[in-house]
C-alpha positions in Angstrom: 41.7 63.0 -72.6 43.5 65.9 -71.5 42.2 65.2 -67.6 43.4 61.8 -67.7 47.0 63.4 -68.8 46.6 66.0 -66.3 46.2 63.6 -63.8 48.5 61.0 -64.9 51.4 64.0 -64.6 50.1 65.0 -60.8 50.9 61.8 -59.6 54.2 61.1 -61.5 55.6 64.3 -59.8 53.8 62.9 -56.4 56.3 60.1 -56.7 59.5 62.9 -56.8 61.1 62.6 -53.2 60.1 66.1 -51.5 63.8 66.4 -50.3 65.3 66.7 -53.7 68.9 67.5 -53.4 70.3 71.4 -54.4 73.1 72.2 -56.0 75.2 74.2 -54.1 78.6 76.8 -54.7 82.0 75.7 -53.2 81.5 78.7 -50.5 77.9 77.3 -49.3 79.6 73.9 -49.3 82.3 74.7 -47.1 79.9 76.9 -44.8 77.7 73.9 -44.8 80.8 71.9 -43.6 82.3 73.6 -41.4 79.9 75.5 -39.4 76.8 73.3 -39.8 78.7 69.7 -39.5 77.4 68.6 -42.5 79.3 64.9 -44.0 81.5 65.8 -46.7 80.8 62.3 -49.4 83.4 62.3 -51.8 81.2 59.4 -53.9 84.0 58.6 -57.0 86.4 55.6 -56.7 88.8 54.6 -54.2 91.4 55.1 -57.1 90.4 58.4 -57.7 90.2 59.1 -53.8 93.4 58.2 -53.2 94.7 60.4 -55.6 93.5 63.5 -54.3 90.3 64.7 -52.5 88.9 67.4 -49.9 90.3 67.4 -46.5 87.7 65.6 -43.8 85.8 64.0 -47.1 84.5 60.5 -47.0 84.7 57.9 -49.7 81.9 56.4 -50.3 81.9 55.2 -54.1 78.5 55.7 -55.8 78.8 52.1 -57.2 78.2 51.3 -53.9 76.1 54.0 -51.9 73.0 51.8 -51.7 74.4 49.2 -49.8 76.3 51.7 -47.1 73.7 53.7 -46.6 73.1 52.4 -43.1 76.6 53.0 -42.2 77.1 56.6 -43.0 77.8 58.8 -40.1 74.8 61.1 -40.3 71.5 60.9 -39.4 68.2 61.8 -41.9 68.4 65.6 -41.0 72.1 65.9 -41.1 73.4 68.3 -44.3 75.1 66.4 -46.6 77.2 67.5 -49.5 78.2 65.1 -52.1 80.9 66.0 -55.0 82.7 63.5 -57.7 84.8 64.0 -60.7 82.5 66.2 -63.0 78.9 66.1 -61.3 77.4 62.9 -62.8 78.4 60.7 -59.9 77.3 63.3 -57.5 73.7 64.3 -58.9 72.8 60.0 -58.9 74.1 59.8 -55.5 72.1 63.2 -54.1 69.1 61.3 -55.6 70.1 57.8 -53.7 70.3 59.8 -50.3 67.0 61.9 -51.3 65.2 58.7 -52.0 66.8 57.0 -48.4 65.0 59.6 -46.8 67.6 61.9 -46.3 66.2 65.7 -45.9 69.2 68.1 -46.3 71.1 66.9 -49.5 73.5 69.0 -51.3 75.0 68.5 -54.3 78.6 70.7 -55.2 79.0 68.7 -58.3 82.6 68.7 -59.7 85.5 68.7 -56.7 86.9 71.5 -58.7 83.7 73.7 -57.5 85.3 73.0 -53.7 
């Protein structure tokens, strides 16, 4: 039996992306952004956009990530960083772009941690 289990865990983690995101410090995130071009994806509402976000950040609501992920402006091996209200909106949405194919996901969590 404990084979079978064995092998039953292997290829459940085979089926984790490779490009899991990381979580990332506001300091890695703004080096990320400014000297390595990486899209800024603010990923709460519009609402919540509008009342305050992180200069050159776009907003791209979680809600509806799936169905723009063909119009973000980066390409697969382009850093992203991803950060929402608290970090619950952020983690799903590293995990979206991981699972699009996306290599260089980062996740800073809360805007707070900017």
């Amino acid at each position: 039996m404990k084979p079978l289990l064995l092998t039953a865990l292997m290829l459940l983690l085979s089926a984790v992306p490779a490009c899991a995101a990381s979580t990332i410090s506001g300091e890695q995130a703004r080096e990320l952004v400014s000297r390595r071009g990486a899209l800024l994806l603010d990923v709460r509402t519009p609402e919540e956009f509008a009342a305050g976000h992180v200069d050159g950040a776009k907003n791209v609501p979680v809600q509806v990530l799936d169905a723009e992920l063909a119009r973000l402006p980066a390409k697969k091996n382009q850093p992203i960083v991803v950060y929402c209200r608290s970090g619950g909106r952020s983690a799903r949405a590293a995990a979206m772009l991981g699972a699009a194919g996306f290599t260089q996901v980062h996740d800073l969590g809360a805007m707070s941690n900017w």
